[in-house]
C-alpha positions, 0 to 999 in steps of 0.5 A: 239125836243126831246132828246133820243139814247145816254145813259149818259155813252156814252155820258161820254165817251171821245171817243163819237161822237155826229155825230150819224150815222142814218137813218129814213125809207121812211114812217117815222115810224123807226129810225134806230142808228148805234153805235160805237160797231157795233150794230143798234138799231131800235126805233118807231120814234113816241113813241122813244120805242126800238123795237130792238137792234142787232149787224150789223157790225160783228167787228168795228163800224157802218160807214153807214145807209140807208133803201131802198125807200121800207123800206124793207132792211136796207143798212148798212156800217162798216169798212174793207169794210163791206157792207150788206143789212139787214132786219131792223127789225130782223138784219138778213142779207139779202146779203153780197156785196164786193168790197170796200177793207179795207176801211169803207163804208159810208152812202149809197144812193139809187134812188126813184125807188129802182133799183139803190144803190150807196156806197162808201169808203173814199179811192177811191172807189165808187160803183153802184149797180143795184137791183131787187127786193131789191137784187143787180144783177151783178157786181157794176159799179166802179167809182174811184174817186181819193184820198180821197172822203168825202161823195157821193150822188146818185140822186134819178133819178139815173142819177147823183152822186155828190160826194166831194173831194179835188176838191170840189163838183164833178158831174159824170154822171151814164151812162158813169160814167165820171166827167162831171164838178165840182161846181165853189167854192164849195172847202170848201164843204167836209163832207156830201152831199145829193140831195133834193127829187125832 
């Protein structure tokens, strides 16, 4: 492995976070980093060259990270419910979405197809947004979770979230978007969650 991303200044910082906010594009050629200011920095993830550096987050910090299966749009989360789709390599936004408040979003997930995306804020608030053609159509689907959610995954099927709370390690159904269990002792699992490819 190779270190990079954090400049010594940063990482003097009382206030840095080792826990970088990123996300690596479906073909591997891109790292995109979310920073503390609200800008991304995108890297060639061979070279560790900037290829650039722009602000994502209009104030505040970076909360959330992912590029849709094409790589084409960059998912991107901050606070006061900031959610956006940018072009990862010019930072120009693409579309604004609404719907999660104040809170800040976190890191979105989507299915393999690129036909779902699912965001969501540590409030309550989870969201399933339907795309064509890498823009959301219509209003999201609203699953509120209760108090408190930590983190939220959308199976790349599209048919599952699993999402963790108080409760543990919940499993919703995207059709109906009802709880259909909660995974025997998983009380302990909280703060990231995310489904294998296949």
């Amino acid at each position: 492995g190779r270190v990079f991303g954090a400049t010594p200044e940063e990482q003097l910082d009382p206030s840095f976070n080792p826990f970088v906010i990123h996300a690596l594009s479906p073909d591997g050629r891109l790292l995109a980093v979310g920073r503390p200011d609200g800008t991304v920095t995108l890297t060639d993830a061979q070279t560790l060259r900037v290829l650039s550096d722009y602000r994502a987050v209009p104030s505040g910090p970076v909360f959330g990270l992912a590029f849709m299966p094409d790589g084409r749009s960059l998912a991107i989360g901050g606070g006061r419910g900031y959610l956006a789709l940018l072009d990862p390599r010019r930072g120009t936004v693409i579309a604004r979405l609404g719907g999660h408040g104040e809170s800040p979003v976190h890191s979105p997930t989507f299915s393999a197809d690129g036909q779902l995306m699912l965001t969501f804020s540590t409030s309550d608030t989870i969201l399933l947004w339907r795309l064509q053609d890498g823009r959301p159509t219509g209003a999201p689907r609203r699953y509120a979770g209760g108090p408190a959610i930590d983190s939220a995954a959308l199976s790349p099927d599209g048919r599952t979230i699993a999402l963790t709370g108080q409760r543990g390690v919940d499993i919703i159904d995207t059709t109906t978007m009802r709880r259909r269990t909660t995974l025997a002792g998983s009380e302990t699992v909280r703060i990231l969650l995310r489904f294998t490819p296949d």
